[in-house]
C-alpha positions in Angstrom: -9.7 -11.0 8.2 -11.8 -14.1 8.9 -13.7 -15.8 5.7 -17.5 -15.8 5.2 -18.5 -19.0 6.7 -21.9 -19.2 5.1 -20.3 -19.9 1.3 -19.7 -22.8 0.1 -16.8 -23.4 -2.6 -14.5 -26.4 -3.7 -11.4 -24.1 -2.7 -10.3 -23.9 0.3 -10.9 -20.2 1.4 -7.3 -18.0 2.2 -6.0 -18.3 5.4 -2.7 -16.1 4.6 -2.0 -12.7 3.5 -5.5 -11.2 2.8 -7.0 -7.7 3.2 -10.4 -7.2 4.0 -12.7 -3.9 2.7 -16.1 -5.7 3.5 -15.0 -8.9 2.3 -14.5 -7.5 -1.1 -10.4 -9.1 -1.5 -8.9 -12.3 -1.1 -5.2 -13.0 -1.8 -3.4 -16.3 -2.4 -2.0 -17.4 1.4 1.1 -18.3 -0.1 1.3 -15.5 -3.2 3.7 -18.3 -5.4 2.9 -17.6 -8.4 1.9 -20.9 -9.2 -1.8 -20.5 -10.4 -2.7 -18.2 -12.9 -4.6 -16.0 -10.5 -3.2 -14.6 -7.1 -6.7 -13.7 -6.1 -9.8 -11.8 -6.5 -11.3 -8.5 -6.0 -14.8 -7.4 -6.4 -15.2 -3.4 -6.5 -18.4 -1.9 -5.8 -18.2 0.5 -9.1 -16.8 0.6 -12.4 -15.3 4.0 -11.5 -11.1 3.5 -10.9 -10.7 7.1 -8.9 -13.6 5.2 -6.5 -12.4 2.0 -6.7 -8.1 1.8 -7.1 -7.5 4.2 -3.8 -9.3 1.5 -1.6 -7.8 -1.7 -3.1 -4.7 -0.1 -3.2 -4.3 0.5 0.5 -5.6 -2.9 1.4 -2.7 -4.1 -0.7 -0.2 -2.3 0.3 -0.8 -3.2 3.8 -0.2 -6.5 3.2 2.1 -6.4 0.7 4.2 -3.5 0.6 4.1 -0.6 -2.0 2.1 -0.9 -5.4 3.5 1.4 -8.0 1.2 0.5 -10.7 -1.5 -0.9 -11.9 -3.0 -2.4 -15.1 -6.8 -2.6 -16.4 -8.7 -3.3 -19.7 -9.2 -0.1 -21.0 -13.3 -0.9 -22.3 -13.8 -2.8 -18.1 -14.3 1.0 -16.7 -15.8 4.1 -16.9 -13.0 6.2 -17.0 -9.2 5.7 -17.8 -7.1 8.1 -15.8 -3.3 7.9 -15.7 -3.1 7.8 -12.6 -4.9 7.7 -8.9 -4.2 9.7 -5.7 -3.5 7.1 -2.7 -1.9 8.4 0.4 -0.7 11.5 -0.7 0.7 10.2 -3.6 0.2 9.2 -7.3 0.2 5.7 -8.4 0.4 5.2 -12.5 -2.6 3.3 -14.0 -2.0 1.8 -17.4 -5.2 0.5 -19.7 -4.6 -2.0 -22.5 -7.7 -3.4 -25.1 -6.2 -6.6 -25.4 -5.9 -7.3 -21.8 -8.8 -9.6 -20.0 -11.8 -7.6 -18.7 -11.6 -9.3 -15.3 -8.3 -9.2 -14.6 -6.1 -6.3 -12.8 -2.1 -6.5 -13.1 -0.5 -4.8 -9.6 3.0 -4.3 -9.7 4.9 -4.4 -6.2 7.9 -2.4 -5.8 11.3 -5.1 -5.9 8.3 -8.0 -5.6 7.0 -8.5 -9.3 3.2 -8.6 -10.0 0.1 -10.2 -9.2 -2.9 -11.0 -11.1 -6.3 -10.4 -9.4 -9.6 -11.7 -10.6 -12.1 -8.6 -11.1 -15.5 -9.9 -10.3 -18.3 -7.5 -11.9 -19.8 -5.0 -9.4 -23.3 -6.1 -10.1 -22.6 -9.8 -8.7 -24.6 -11.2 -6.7 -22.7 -11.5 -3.0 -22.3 -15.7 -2.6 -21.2 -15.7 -6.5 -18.6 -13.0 -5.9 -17.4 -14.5 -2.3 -17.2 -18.4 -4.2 -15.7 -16.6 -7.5 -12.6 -14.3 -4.7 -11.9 -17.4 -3.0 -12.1 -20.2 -5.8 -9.4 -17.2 -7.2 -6.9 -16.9 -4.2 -6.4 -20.9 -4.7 -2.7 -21.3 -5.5 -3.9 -24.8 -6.8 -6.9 -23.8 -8.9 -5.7 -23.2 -12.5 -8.8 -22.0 -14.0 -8.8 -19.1 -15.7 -10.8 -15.9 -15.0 -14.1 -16.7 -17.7 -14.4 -20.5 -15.7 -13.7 -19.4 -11.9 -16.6 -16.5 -13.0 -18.9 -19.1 -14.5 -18.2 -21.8 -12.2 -19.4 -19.4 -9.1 -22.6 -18.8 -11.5 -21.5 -15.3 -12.8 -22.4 -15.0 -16.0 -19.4 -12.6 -17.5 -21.2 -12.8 -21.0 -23.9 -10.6 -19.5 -21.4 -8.1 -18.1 -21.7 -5.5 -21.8 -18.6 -4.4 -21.2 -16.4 -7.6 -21.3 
């Protein structure tokens, strides 16, 4: 996948493992662990059967297999247990007290990662600055400042 030139952002966009659905995922190059994000993921829809199936592949072929995934429970329209990807079932869990803009993924034998969920209605250079400022290993921000420092205004999203 090769960055959006035309956005401009004090991180340095991911040169390492990304996948690419329209520019809507960008992953951490080195997936440490070492910021509190391991990237960021801007769906088109608040509906997971619509939404999970894509991600999920792009993950997995990067990453290896995702077995689950984890979501606030009031950030979608619908909460199923799980989603059909590839022939297969892959367990969705929904938790209140979990951020609104966050997804958990679990890898199978590689641990989790914790993906910035930019709101669908974001404008397109907010939600390219807000992915990328979110795959900085080095940026420590947490979900509410990358959103607000890429000018997305996660106050306005009703369902947060």
């Amino acid at each position: 996948m090769t960055p959006a030139s035309s956005h401009t952002t004090t991180a340095a966009p991911p040169t390492g493992p990304t996948a690419s659905s329209g520019l809507r995922l960008h992953l951490s190059p080195t997936l440490t662990g070492a910021g509190i994000l391991d990237g960021g993921w801007w769906p088109r829809s608040r509906d997971p059967d619509a939404e999970l199936p894509t991600l999920i592949t792009d993950l997995e072929s990067t990453l290896g297999t995702i077995t689950r995934v984890a979501l606030n429970l009031d950030a979608w329209d619908r909460a199923p247990r799980r989603v059909a990807v590839d022939g297969r079932r892959v367990r969705v869990g929904w938790f209140r007290m979990m951020d609104a803009h966050v997804i958990g993924v679990t890898r199978a034998f590689q641990g989790r990662l914790a993906l910035l969920v930019v709101p669908p209605e974001a404008a397109g250079p907010a939600a390219q600055r807000a992915m990328a400022m979110a795959a900085d290993a080095t940026n420590g921000a947490g979900p509410a400042d990358i959103l607000a420092a890429a000018g997305i205004d996660a106050e306005d999203d009703a369902r947060t």
